[in-house]
TORKOL-4160 file (C-alpha; in steps of 0.2 Angstrom, whole numbers, padded with zeros to 4 digits, m for minus):
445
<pt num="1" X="0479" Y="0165" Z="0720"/>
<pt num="2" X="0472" Y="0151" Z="0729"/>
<pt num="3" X="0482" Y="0139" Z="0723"/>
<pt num="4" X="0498" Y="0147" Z="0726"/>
<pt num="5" X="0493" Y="0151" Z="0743"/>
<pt num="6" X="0487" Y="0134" Z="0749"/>
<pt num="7" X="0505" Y="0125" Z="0740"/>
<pt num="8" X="0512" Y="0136" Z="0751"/>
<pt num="9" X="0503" Y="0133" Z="0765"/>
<pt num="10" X="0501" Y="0115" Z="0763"/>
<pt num="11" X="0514" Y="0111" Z="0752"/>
<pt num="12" X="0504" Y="0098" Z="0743"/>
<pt num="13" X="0505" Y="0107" Z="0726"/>
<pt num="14" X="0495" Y="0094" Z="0717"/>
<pt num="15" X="0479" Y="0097" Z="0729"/>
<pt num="16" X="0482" Y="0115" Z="0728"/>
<pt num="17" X="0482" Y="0115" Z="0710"/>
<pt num="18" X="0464" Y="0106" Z="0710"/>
<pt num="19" X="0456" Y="0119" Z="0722"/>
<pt num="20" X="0461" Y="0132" Z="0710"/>
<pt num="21" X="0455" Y="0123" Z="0694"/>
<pt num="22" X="0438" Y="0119" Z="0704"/>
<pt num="23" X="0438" Y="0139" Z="0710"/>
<pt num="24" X="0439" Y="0144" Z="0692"/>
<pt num="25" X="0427" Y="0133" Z="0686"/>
<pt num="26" X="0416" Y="0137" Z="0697"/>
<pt num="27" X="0419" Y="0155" Z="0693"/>
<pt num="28" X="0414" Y="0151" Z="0672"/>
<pt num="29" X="0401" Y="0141" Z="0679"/>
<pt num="30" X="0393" Y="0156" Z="0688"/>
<pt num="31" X="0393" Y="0148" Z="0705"/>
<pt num="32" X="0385" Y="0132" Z="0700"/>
<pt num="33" X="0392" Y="0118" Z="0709"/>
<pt num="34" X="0388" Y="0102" Z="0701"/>
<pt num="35" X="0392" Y="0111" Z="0684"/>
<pt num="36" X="0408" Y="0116" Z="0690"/>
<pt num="37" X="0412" Y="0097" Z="0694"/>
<pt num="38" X="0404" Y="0091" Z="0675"/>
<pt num="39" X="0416" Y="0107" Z="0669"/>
<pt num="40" X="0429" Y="0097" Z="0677"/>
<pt num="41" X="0427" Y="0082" Z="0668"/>
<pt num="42" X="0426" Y="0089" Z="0649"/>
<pt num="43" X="0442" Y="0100" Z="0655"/>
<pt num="44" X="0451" Y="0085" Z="0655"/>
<pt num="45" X="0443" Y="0075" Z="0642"/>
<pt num="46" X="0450" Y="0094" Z="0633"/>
<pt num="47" X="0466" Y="0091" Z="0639"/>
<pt num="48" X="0469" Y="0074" Z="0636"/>
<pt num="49" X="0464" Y="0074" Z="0617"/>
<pt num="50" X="0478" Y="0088" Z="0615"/>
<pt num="51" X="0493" Y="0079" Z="0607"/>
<pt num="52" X="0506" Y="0092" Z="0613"/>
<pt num="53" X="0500" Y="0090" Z="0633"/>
<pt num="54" X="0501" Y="0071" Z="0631"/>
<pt num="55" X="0520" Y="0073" Z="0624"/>
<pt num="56" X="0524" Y="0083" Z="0636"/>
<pt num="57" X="0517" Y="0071" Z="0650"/>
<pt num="58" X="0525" Y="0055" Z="0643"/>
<pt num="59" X="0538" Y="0066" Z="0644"/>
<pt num="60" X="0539" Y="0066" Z="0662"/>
<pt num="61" X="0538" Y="0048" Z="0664"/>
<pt num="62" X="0552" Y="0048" Z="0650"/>
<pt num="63" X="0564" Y="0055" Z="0661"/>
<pt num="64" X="0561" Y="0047" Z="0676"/>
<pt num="65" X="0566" Y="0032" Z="0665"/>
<pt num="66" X="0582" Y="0040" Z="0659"/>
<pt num="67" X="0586" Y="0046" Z="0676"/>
<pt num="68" X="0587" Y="0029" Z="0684"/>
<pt num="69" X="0595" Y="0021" Z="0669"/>
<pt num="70" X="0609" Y="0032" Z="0670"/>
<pt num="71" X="0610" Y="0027" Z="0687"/>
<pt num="72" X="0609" Y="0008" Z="0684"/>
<pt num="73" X="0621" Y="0006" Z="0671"/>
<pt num="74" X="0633" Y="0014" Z="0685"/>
<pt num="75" X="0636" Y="0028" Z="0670"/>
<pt num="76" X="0635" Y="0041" Z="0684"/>
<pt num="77" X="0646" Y="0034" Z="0696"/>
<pt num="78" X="0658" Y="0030" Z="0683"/>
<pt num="79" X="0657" Y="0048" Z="0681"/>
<pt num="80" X="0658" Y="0056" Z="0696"/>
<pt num="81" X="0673" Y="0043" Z="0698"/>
<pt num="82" X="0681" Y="0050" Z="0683"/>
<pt num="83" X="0679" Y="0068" Z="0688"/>
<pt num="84" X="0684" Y="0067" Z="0707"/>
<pt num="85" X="0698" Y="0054" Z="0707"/>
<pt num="86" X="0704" Y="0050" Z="0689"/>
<pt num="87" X="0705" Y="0070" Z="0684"/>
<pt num="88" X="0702" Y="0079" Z="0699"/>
<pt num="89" X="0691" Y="0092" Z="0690"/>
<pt num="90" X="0678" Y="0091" Z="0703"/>
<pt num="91" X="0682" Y="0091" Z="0723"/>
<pt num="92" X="0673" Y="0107" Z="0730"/>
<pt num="93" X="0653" Y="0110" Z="0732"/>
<pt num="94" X="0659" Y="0126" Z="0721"/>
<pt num="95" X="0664" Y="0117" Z="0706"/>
<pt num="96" X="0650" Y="0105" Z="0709"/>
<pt num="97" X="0638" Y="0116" Z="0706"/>
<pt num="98" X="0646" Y="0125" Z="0693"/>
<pt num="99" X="0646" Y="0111" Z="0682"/>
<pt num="100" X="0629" Y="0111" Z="0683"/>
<pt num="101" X="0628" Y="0129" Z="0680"/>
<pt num="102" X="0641" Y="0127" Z="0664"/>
<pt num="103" X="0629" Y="0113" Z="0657"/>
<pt num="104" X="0613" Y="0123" Z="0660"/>
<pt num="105" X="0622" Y="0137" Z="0649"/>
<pt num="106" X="0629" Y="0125" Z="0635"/>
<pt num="107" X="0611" Y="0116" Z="0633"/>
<pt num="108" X="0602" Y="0130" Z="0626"/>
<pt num="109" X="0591" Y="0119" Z="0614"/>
<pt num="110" X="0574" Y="0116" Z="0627"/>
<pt num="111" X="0572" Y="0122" Z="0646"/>
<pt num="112" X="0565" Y="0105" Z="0651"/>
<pt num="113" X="0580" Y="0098" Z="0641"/>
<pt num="114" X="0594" Y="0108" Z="0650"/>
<pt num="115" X="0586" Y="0106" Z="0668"/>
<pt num="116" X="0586" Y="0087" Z="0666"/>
<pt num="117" X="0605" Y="0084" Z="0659"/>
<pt num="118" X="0610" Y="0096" Z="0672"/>
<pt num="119" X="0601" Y="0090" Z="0685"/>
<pt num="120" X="0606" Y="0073" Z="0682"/>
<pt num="121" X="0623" Y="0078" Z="0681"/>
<pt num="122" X="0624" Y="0087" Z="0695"/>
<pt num="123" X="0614" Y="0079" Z="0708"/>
<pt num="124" X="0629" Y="0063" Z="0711"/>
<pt num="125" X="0639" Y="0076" Z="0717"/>
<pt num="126" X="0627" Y="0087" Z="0727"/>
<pt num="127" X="0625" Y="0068" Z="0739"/>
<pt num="128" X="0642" Y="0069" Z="0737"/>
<pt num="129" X="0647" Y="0087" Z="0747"/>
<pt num="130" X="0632" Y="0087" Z="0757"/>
<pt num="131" X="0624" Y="0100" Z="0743"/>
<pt num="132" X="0605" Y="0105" Z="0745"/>
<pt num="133" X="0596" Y="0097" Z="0731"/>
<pt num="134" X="0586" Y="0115" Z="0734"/>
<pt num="135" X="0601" Y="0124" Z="0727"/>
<pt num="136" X="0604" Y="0111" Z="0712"/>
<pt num="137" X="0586" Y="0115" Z="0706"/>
<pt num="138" X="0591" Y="0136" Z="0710"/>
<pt num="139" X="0605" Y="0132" Z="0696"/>
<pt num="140" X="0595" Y="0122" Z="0685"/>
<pt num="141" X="0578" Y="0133" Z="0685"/>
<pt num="142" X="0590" Y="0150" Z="0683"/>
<pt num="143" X="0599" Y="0142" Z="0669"/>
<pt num="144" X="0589" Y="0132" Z="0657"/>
<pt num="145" X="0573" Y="0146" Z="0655"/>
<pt num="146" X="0586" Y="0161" Z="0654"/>
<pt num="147" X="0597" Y="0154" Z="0641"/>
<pt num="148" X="0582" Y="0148" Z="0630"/>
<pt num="149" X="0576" Y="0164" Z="0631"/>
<pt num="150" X="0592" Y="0170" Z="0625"/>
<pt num="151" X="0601" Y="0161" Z="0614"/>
<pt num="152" X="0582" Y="0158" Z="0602"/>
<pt num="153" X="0589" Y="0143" Z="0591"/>
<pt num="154" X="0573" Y="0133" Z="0599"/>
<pt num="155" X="0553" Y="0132" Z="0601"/>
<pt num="156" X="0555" Y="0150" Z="0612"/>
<pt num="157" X="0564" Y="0160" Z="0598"/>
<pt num="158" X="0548" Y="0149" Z="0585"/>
<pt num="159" X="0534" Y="0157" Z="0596"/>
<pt num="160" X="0542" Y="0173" Z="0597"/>
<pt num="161" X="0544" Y="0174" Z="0579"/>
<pt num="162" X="0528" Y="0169" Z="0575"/>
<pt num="163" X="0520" Y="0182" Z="0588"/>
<pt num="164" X="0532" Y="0199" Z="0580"/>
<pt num="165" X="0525" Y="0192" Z="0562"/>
<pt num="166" X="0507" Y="0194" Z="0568"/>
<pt num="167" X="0509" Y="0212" Z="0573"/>
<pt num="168" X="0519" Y="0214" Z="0556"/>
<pt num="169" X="0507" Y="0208" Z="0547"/>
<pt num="170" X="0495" Y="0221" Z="0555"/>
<pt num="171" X="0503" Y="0235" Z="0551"/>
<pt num="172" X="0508" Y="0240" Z="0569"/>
<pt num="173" X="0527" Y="0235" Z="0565"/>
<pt num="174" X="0538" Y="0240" Z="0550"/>
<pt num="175" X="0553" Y="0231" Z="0549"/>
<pt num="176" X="0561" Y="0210" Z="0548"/>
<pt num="177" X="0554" Y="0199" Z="0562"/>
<pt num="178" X="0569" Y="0189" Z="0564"/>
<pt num="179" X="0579" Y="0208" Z="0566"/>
<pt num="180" X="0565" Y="0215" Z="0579"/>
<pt num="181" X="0566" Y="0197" Z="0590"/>
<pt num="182" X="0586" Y="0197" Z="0589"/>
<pt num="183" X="0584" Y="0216" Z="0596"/>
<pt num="184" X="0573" Y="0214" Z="0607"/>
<pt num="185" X="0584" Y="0197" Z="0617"/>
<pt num="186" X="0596" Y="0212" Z="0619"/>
<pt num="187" X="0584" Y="0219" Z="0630"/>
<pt num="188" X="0580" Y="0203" Z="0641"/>
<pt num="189" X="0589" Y="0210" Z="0659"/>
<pt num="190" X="0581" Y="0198" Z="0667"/>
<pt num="191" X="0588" Y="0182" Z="0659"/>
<pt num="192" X="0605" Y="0192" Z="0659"/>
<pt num="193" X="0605" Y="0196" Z="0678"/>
<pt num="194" X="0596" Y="0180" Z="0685"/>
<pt num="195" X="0614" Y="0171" Z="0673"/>
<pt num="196" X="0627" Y="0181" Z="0681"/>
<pt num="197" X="0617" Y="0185" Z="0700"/>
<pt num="198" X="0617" Y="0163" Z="0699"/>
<pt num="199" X="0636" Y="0162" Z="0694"/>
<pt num="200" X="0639" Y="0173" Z="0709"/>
<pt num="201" X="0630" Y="0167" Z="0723"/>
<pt num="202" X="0638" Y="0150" Z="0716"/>
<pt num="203" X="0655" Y="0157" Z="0715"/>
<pt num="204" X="0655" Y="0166" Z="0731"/>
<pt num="205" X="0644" Y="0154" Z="0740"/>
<pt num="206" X="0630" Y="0167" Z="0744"/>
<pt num="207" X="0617" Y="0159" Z="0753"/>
<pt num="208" X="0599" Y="0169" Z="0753"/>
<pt num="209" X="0583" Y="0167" Z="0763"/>
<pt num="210" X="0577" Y="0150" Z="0764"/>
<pt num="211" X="0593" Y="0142" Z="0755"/>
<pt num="212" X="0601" Y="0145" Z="0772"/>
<pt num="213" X="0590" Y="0132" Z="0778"/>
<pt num="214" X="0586" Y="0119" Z="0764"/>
<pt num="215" X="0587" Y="0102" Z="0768"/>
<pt num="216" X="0602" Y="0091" Z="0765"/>
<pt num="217" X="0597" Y="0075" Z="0767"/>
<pt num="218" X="0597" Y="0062" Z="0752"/>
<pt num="219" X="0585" Y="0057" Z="0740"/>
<pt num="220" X="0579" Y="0042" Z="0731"/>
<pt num="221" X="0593" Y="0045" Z="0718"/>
<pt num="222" X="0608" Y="0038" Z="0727"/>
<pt num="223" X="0624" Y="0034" Z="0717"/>
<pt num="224" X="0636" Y="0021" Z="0721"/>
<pt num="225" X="0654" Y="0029" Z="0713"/>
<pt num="226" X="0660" Y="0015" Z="0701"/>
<pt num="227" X="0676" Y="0015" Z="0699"/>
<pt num="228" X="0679" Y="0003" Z="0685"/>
<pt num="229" X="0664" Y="0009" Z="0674"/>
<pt num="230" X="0666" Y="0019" Z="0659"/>
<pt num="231" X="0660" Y="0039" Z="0660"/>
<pt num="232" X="0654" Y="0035" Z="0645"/>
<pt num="233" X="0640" Y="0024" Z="0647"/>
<pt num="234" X="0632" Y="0041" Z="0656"/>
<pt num="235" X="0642" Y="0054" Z="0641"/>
<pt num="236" X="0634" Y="0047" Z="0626"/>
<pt num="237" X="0615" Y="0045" Z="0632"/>
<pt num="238" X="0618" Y="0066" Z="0634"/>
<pt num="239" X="0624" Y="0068" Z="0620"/>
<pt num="240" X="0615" Y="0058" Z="0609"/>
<pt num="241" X="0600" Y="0068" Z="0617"/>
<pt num="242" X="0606" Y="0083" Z="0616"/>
<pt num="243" X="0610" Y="0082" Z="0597"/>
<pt num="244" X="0591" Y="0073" Z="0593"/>
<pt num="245" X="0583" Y="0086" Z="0600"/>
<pt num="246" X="0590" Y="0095" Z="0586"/>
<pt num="247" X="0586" Y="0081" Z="0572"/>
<pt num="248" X="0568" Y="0082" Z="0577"/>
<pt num="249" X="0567" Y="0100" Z="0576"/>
<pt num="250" X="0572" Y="0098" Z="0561"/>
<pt num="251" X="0559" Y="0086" Z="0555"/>
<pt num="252" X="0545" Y="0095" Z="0563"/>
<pt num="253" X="0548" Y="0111" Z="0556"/>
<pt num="254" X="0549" Y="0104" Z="0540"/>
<pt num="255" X="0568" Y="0107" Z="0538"/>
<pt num="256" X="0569" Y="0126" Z="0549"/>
<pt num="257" X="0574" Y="0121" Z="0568"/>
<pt num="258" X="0565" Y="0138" Z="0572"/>
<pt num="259" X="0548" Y="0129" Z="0564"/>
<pt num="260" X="0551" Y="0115" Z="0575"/>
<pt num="261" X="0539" Y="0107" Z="0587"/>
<pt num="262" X="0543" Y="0110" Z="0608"/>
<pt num="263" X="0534" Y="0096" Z="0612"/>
<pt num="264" X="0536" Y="0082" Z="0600"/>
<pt num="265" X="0552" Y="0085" Z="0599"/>
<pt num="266" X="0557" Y="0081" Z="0615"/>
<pt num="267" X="0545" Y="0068" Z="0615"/>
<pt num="268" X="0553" Y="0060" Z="0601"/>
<pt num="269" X="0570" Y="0063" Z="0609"/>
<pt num="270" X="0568" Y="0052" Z="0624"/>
<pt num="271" X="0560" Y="0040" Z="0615"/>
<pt num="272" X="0575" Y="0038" Z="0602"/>
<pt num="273" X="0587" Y="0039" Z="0619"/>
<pt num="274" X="0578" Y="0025" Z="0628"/>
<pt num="275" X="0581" Y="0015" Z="0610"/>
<pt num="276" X="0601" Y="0022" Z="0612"/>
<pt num="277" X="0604" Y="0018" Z="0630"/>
<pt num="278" X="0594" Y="0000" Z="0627"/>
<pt num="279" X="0608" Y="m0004" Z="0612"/>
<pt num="280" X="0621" Y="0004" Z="0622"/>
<pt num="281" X="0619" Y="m0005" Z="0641"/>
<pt num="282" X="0613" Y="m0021" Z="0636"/>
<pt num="283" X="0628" Y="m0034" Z="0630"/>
<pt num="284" X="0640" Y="m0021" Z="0636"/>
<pt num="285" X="0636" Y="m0022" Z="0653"/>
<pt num="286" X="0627" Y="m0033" Z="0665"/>
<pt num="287" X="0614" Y="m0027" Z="0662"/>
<pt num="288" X="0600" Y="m0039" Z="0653"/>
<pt num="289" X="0585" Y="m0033" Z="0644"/>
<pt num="290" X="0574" Y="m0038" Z="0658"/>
<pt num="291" X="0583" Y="m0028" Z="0671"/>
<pt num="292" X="0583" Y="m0014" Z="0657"/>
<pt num="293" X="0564" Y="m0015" Z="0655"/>
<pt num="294" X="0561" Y="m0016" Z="0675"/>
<pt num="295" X="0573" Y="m0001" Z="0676"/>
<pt num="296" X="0563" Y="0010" Z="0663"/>
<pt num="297" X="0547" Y="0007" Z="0673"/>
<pt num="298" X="0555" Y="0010" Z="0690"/>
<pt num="299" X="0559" Y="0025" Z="0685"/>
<pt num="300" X="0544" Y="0031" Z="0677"/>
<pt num="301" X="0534" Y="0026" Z="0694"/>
<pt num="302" X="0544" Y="0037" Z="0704"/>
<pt num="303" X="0540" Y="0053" Z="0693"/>
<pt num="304" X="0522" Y="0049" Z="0692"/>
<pt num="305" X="0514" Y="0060" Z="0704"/>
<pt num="306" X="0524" Y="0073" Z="0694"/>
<pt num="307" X="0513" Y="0071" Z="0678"/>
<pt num="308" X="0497" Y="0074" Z="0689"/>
<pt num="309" X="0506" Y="0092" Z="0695"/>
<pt num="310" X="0510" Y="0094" Z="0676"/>
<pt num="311" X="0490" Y="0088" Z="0671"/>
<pt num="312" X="0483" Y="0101" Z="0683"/>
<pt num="313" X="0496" Y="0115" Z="0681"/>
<pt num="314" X="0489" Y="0114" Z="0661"/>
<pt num="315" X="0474" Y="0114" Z="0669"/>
<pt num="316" X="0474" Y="0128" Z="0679"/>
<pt num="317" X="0484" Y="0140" Z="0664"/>
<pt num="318" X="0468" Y="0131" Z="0652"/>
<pt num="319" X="0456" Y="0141" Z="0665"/>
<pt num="320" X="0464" Y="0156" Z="0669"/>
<pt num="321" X="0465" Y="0159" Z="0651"/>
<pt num="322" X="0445" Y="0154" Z="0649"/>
<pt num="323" X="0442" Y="0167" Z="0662"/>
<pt num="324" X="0454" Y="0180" Z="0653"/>
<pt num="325" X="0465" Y="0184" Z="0669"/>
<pt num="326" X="0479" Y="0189" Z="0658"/>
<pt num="327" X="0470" Y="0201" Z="0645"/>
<pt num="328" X="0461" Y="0210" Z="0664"/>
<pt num="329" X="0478" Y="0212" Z="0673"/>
<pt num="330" X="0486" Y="0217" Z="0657"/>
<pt num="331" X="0472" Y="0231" Z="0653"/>
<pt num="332" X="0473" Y="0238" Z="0671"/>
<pt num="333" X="0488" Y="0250" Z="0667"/>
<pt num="334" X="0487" Y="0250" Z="0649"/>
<pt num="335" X="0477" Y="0269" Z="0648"/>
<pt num="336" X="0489" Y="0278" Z="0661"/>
<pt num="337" X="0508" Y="0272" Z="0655"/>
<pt num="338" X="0519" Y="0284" Z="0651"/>
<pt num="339" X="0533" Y="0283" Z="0638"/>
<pt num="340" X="0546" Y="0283" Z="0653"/>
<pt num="341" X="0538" Y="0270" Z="0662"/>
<pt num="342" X="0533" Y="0258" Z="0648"/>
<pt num="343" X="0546" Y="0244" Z="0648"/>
<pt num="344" X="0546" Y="0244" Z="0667"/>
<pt num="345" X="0524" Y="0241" Z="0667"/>
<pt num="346" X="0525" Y="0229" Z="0652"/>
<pt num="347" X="0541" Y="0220" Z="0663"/>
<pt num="348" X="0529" Y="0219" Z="0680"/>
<pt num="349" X="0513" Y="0216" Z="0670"/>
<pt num="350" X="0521" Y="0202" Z="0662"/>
<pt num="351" X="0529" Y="0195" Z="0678"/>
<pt num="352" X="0512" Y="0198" Z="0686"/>
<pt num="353" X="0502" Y="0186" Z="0670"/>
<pt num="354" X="0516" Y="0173" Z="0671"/>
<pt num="355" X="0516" Y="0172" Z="0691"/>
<pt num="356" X="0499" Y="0169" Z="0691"/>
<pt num="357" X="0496" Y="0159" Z="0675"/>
<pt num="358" X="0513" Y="0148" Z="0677"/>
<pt num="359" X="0517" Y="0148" Z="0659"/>
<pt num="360" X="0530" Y="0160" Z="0650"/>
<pt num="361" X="0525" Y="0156" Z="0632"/>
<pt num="362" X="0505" Y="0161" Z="0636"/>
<pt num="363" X="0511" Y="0178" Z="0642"/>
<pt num="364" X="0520" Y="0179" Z="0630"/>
<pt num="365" X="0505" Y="0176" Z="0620"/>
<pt num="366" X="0495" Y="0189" Z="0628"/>
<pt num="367" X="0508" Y="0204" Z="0632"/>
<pt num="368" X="0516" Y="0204" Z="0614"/>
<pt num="369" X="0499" Y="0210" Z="0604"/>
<pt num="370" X="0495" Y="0222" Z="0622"/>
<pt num="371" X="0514" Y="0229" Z="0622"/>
<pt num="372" X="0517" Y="0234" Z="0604"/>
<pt num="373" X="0504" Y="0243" Z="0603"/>
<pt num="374" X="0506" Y="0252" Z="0619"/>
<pt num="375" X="0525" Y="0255" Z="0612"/>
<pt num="376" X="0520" Y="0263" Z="0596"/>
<pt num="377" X="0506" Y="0273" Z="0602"/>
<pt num="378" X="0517" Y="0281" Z="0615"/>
<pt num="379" X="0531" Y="0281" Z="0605"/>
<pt num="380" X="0542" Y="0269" Z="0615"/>
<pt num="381" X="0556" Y="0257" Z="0609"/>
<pt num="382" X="0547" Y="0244" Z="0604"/>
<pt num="383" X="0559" Y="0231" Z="0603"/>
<pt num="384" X="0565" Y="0235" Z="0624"/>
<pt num="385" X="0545" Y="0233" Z="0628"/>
<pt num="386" X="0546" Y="0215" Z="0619"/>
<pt num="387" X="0562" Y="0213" Z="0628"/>
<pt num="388" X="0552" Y="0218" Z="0644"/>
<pt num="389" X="0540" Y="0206" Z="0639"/>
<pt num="390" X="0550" Y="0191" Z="0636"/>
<pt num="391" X="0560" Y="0195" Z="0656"/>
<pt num="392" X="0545" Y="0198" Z="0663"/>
<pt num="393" X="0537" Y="0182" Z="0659"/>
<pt num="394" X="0554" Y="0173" Z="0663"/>
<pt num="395" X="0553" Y="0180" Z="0680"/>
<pt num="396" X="0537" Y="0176" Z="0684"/>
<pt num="397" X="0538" Y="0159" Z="0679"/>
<pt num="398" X="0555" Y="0159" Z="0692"/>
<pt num="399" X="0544" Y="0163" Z="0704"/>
<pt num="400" X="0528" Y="0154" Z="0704"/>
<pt num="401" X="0524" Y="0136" Z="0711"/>
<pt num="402" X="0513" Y="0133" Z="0696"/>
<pt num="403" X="0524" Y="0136" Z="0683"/>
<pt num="404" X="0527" Y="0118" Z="0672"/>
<pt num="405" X="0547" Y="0124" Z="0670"/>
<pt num="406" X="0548" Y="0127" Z="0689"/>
<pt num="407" X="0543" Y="0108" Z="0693"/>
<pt num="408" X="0553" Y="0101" Z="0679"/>
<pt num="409" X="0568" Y="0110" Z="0689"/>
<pt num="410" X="0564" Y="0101" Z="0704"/>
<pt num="411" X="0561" Y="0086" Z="0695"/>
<pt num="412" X="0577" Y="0085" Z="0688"/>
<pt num="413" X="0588" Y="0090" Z="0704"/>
<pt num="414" X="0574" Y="0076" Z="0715"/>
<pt num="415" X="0568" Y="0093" Z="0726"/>
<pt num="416" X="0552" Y="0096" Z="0733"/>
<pt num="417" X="0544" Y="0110" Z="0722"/>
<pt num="418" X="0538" Y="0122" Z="0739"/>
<pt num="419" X="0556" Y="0120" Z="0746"/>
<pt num="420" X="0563" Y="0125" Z="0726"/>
<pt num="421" X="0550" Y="0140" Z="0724"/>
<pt num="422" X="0555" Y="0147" Z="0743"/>
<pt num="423" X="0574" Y="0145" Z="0742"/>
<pt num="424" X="0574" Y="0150" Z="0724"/>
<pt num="425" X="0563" Y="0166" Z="0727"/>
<pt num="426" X="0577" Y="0178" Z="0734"/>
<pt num="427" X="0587" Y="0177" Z="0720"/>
<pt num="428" X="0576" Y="0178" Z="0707"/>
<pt num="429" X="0568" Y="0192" Z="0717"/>
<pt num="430" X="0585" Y="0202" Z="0716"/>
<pt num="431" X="0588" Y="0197" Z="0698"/>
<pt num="432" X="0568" Y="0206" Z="0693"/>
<pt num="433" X="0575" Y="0222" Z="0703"/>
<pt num="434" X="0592" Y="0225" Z="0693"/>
<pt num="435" X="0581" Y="0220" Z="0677"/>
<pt num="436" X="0566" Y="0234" Z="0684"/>
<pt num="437" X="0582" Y="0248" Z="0683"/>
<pt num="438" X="0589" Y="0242" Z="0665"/>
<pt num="439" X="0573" Y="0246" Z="0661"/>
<pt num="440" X="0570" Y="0260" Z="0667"/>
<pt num="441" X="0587" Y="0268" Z="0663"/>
<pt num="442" X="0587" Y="0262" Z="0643"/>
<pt num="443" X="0568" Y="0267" Z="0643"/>
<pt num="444" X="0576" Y="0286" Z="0648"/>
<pt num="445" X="0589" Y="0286" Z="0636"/>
């Protein structure tokens, strides 16, 4: 709670995610200063020998690199060209953002994947109409975790599996876990509403809350349109990404994508797309390799203070887990649920974890072992109280400043994460609400 409240506040998210690592250490440390600041140190000597958080942090710098390659190689504004003037596919702030919103849907392989093509896509044409880079990250954010969720060809549908096949394997479920998780998606209201409330405040141009007032001015990704460059120079780095992600999948799931590895996979997919776009820009445009290499850095240094807000927002789920936040909000309501109100408890107990843990995928790891059993003692619909499991820990990831996904979102659209969380909020608020009455009304049928 501290550290939400002083990124909002202060709107310096990596500071307030320090002041609530230290307050929770200090917490395990049982009130012991000096220990708390030694806890620090081995937290991050912790984190740091962890391969996966090291992927994903590279990761970061990865796509800062990408981002202003793309940018260099005038593969964007060849683009933007292409779409406005050549085709004339694109010429309202409407369409704009629906091409993001149509590539954030298409791109269901990672989150962090789908927020960056779309962003990257997307953000040309926000400069362009005078579009909020707010309401960019608002379409990538409600775009990439909902459809990942969804559609569970990816790392989300891996973990998921893996966690039903626990409970089977205890006796609690009967059934095929791969039948139960396709089930229980069915029931995931939230990722439903949050895709069709988006499409409409798109379509119709609804403006809520904050997104009335989100700031329009440019940001460091400005794009020159360039007329006589091909679309393709910015076409096939996407896709080349796009289908890798798949290959490595693949590879690290030892030949079943849904085995696959989240973060060395995507790990690897930058890599092998710096290695494209190298063999792609140099000798085919101006550009030289030393103009290639100064690029790749350039871009990386402009995302760096994202990987410390990453580093500490692993740190802070690392030490909320330690101090067992999760399991104690989780058992708050678990003695007085009734059969009629489980989907909607397990749906707000799960918001509740992911809001203030950040991470979907740890909720998931607490909730699903808590909600099945809660389900089968009480005689509920199991599958609809994983479904509530999985929306509620989509929703809560929406809506918190800590969350790794919510970054990456404003990441890719270059918005500042405080102004993304407040203009964001609303919607994601009235998407929970419709999900809270799904719930209820199939948990009475």
């Amino acid at each position: 709670m501290l550290a939400i409240v002083l990124a909002l506040r202060t709107k310096n998210v990596l500071l307030s995610l320090f002041g609530g690592v230290l307050l929770g250490l200090f917490f395990l440390q049982n009130f012991h200063f000096f220990a708390s600041f030694i806890a620090f140190y081995e937290l991050c000597v912790d984190l740091l020998s962890q391969a996966w958080i090291l992927k994903t942090l590279a990761f970061a710098l990865l796509v800062g690199s990408v981002m202003e390659l793309l940018e260099k190689s005038g593969g964007i504004g060849g683009f933007v060209s292409y779409m406005q003037e050549k085709r004339k596919i694109i010429d309202s702030p409407k369409k704009a953002l629906l091409l993001s919103y149509f590539i954030g849907v298409v791109i269901f392989i990672e989150s962090s994947i789908t927020s960056l093509i779309a962003g990257a896509v997307g953000r040309p044409f926000c400069d362009k109409y005078n579009i909020p880079h707010a309401k960019l990250a608002f379409v990538c954010d409600s775009t990439s975790a909902p459809v990942s969720s969804l559609i569970v060809l990816n790392g989300w549908g891996a973990l998921l599996l893996g966690l039903i096949a626990t409970q089977i394997e205890s006796g609690l479920l009967q059934g095929d876990s791969v039948e139960i998780l396709i089930e229980s998606v069915l029931y995931n209201f939230y990722a439903m509403s949050a895709l069709v409330v988006t499409f409409i405040a798109i379509y119709f141009g609804i403006d809520l809350g904050a997104m009335k007032h989100a700031t329009r001015e440019k940001k460091s990704f400005d794009v020159v349109v360039e007329k006589d460059v091909s679309p393709l120079f910015m076409i096939l780095p996407i896709v080349f990404m796009v289908g890798s992600v798949f290959v490595f999948l693949y590879l690290t799931g030892d030949g079943n994508i849904l085995h696959g590895s989240g973060s060395s996979s995507i790990f690897y997919t930058m890599i092998a797309t710096l290695v494209f776009m190298y063999l792609l820009y140099v000798g085919r445009t101006p550009m030289k390799t030393a103009t290639f290499v100064l690029a790749a850095f350039k871009g990386a240094k402009k995302l760096s203070s994202i990987v410390g807000v990453l580093f500490f927002a692993f740190a802070i789920g690392k030490v909320t887990n330690e101090l067992q936040t999760g399991l104690y909000i989780a058992s708050l309501a678990k003695g007085i649920v009734s059969a009629s109100f489980v989907a909607v408890i397990i749906f707000l107990l799960s918001a509740l974890i992911s809001f203030s843990t950040g991470t979907s995928w740890g909720t998931f790891s607490i909730m699903i072992p808590i909600a099945v059993p809660m389900a089968v003692g009480l005689d509920a619909d199991v599958a609809l109280a994983i479904g509530a499991v999985i929306s509620g820990g989509v929703f809560g990831d929406h809506c918190s400043p800590i969350s790794d996904t919510t970054i990456i979102s404003s990441l890719a659209a270059d918005c500042d994460v405080v102004e993304h969380v407040n203009t964001q909020l609303p919607y994601a608020l009235l998407s929970g609400c419709i999900a809270i009455c799904a719930f209820f009304l199939f948990s009475l049928s």
